[in-house]
GUDREN-577722 format. One line per field, with one value per atom (N, C-alpha, C, O): x, y, z; residue in one letter; residue number from 0. Coordinates in steps of 0.1 Angstrom, whole numbers, plus 5000, padded with zeros to 4 digits. Layout:
residues N
east	[X,...]
north	[Y,...]
up	[Z,...]
type	[A,...]
seq	[NUM,...]
This chain:
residues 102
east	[1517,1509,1515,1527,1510,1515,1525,1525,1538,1540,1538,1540,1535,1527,1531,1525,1543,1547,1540,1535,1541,1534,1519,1512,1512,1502,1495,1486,1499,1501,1501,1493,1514,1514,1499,1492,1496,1485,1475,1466,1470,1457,1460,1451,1469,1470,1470,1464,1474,1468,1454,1446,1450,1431,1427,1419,1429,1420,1422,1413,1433,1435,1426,1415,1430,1430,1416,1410,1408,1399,1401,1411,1393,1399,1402,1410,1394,1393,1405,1413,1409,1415,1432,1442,1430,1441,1447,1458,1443,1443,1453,1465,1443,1444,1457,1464,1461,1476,1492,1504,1485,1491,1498,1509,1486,1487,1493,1505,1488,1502,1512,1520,1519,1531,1538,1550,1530,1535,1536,1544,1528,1535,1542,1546,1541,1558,1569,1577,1571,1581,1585,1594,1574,1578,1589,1595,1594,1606,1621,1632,1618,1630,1627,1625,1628,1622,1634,1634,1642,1658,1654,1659,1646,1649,1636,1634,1628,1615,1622,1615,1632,1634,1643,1644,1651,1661,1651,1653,1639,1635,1625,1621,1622,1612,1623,1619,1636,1645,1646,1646,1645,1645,1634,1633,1623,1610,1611,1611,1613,1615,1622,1616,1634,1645,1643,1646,1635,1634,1616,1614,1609,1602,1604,1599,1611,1619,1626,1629,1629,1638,1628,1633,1615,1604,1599,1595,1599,1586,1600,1595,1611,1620,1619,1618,1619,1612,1633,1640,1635,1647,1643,1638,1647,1641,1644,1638,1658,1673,1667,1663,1664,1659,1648,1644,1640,1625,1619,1611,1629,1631,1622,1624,1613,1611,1627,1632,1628,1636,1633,1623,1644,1642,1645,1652,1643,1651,1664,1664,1670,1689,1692,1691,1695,1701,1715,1719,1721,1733,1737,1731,1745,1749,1764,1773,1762,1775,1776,1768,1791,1798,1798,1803,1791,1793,1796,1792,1803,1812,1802,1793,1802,1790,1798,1797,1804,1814,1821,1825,1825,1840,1837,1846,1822,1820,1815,1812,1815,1809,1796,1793,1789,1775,1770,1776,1764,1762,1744,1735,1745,1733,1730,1739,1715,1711,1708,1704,1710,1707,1702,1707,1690,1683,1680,1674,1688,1690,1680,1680,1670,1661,1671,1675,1673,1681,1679,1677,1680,1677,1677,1688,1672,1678,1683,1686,1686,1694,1711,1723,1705,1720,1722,1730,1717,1724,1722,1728,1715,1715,1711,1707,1712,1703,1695,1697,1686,1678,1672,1663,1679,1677,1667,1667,1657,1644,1643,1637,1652,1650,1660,1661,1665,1670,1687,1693,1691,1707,1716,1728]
north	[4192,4181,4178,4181,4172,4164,4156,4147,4154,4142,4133,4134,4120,4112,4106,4097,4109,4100,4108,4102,4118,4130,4129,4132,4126,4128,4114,4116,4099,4091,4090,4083,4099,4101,4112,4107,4120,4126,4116,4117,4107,4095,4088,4088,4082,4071,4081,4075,4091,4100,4105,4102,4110,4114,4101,4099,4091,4080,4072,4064,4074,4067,4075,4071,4086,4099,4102,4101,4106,4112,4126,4133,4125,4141,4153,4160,4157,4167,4165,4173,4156,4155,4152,4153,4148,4143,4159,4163,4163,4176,4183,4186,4186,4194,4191,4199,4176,4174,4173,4174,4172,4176,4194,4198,4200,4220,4219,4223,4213,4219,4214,4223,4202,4202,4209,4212,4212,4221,4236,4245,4237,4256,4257,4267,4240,4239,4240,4249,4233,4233,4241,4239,4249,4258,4265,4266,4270,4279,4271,4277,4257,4251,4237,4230,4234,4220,4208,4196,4217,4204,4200,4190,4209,4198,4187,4177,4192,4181,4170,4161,4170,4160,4150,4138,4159,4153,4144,4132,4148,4142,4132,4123,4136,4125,4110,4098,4114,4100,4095,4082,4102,4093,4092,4090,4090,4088,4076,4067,4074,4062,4052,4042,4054,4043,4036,4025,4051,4045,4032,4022,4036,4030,4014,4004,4016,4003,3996,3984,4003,3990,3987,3979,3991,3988,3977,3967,3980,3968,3961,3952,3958,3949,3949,3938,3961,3961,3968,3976,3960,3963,3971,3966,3985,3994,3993,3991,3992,3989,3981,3984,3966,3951,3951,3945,3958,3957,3940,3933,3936,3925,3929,3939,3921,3921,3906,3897,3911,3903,3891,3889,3882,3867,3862,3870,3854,3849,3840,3828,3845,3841,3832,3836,3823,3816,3811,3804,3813,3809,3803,3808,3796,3794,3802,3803,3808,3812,3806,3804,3803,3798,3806,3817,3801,3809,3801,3789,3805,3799,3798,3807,3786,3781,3776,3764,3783,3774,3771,3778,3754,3747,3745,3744,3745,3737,3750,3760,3750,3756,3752,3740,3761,3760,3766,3777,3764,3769,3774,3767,3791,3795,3796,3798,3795,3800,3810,3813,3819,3836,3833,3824,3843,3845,3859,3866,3865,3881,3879,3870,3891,3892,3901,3913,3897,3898,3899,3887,3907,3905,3898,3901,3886,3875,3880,3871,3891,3894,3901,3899,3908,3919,3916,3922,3909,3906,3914,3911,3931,3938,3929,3918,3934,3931,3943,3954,3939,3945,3943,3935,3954,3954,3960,3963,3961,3964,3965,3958,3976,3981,3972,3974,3962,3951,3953,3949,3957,3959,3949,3949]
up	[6435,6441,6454,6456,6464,6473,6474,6466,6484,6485,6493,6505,6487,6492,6501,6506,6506,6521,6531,6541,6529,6539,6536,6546,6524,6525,6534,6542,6532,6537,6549,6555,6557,6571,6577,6586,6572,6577,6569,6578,6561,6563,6573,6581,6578,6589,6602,6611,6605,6619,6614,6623,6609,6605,6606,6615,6599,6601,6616,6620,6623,6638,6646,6650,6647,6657,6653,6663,6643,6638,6627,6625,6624,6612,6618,6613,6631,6640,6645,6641,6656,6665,6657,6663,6643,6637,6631,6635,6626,6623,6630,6628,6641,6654,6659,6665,6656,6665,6653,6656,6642,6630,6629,6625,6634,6635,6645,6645,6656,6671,6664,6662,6658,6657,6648,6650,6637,6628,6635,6632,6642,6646,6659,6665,6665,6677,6667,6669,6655,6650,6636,6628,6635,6620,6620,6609,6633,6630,6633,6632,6636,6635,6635,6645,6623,6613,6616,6614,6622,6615,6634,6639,6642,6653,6652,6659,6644,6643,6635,6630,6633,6626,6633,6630,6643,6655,6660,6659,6667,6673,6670,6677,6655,6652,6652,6655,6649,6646,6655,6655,6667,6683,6685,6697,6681,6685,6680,6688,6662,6653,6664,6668,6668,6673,6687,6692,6692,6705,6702,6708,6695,6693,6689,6695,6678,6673,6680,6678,6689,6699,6711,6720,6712,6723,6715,6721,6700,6693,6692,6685,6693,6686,6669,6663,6662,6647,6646,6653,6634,6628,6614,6604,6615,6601,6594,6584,6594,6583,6578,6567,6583,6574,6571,6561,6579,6580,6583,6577,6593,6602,6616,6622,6619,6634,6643,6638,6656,6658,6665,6671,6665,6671,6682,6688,6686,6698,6696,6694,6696,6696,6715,6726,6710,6725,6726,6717,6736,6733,6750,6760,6751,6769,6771,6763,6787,6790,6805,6813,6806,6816,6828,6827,6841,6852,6862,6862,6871,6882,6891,6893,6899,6904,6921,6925,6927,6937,6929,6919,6933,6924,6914,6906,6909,6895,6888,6894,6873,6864,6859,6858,6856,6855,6840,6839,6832,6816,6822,6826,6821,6818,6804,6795,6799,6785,6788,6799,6775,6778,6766,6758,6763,6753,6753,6761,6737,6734,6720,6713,6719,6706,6695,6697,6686,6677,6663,6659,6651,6640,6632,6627,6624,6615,6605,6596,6601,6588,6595,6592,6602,6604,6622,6629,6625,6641,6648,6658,6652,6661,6670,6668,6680,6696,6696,6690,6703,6711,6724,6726,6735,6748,6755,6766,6747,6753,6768,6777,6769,6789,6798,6810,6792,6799,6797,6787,6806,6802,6812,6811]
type	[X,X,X,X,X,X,X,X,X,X,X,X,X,X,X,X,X,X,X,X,X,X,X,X,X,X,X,X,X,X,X,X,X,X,X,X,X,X,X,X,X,X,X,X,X,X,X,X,X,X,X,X,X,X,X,X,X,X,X,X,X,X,X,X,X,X,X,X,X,X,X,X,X,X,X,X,X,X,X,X,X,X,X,X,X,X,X,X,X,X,X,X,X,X,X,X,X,X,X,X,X,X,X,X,X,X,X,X,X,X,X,X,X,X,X,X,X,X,X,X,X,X,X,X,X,X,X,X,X,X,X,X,X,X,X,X,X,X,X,X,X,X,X,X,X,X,X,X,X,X,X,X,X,X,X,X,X,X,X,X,X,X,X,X,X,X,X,X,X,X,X,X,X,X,X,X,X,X,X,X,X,X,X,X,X,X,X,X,X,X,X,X,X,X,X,X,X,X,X,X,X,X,X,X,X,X,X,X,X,X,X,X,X,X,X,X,X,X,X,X,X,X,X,X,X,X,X,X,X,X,X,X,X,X,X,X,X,X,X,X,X,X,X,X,X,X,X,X,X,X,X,X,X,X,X,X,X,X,X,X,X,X,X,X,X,X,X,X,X,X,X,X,X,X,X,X,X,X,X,X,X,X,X,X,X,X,X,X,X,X,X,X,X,X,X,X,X,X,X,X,X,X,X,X,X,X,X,X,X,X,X,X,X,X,X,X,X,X,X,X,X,X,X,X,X,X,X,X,X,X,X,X,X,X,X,X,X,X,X,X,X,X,X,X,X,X,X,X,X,X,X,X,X,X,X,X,X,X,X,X,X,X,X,X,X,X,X,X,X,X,X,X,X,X,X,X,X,X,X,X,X,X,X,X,X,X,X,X,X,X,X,X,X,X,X,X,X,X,X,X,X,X,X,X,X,X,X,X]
seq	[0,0,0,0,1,1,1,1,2,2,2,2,3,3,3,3,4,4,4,4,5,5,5,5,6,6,6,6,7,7,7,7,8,8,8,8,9,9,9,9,10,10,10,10,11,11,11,11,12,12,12,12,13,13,13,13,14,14,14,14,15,15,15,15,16,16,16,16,17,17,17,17,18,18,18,18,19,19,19,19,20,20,20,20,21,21,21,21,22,22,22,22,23,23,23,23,24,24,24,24,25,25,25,25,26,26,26,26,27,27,27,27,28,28,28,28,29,29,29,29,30,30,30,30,31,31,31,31,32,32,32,32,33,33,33,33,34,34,34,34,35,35,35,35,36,36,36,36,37,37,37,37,38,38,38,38,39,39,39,39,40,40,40,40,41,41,41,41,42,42,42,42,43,43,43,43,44,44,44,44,45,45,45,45,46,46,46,46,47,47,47,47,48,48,48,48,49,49,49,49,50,50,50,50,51,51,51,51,52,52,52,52,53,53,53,53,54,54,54,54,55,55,55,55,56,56,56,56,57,57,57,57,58,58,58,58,59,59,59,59,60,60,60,60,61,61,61,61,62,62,62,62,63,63,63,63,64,64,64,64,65,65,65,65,66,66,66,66,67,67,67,67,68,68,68,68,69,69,69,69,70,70,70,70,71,71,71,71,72,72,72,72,73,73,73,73,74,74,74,74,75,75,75,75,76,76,76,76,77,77,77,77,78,78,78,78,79,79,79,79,80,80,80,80,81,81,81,81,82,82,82,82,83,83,83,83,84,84,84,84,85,85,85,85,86,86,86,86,87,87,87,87,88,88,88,88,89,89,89,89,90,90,90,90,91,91,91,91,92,92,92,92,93,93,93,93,94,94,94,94,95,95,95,95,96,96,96,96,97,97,97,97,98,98,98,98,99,99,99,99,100,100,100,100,101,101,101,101]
């Protein structure tokens, strides 16, 4: 029989894409990568991660992330000055996420 994560992944591309066109992009990928599977897999993980850190979606927790604020001290002339900085961040496991912003 099938397995259903795979079968799963091809319903949600046939039903987005259409059955033609879902298909169709299903076969190109399968015969870019039939003769070397372990890099479709390289790259699907960077597709996952880099994705997840665009949506701010934490997979590990299956957390989307939050806004964390905190102030840092910056020298302002003679006086010091407290900026808030706000990093989007997981509520369970604390990654950040720098969504392009370094």
């Amino acid at each position: 029989m099938y397995d259903s994560e795979i079968y799963q992944l091809v319903e949600d591309i046939t039903s987005i894409n259409g059955v033609k066109d879902g298909i169709g992009l299903l076969l190109e990928v399968h015969d870019k990568y039939k003769s070397d599977p372990k890099q479709f897999i390289i790259k699907l993980k960077h597709v996952i991660d880099d994705m997840c850190e665009e949506k701010e979606y934490c997979y590990k927790c299956e957390e989307f992330a939050e806004p964390k604020r905190h102030k840092e001290p910056r020298d302002y002339g003679d006086t010091v000055v407290y900026e808030t900085i706000c990093e989007m961040t997981c509520p369970l496991c604390g990654k950040t996420f720098n969504n392009g912003n370094e």
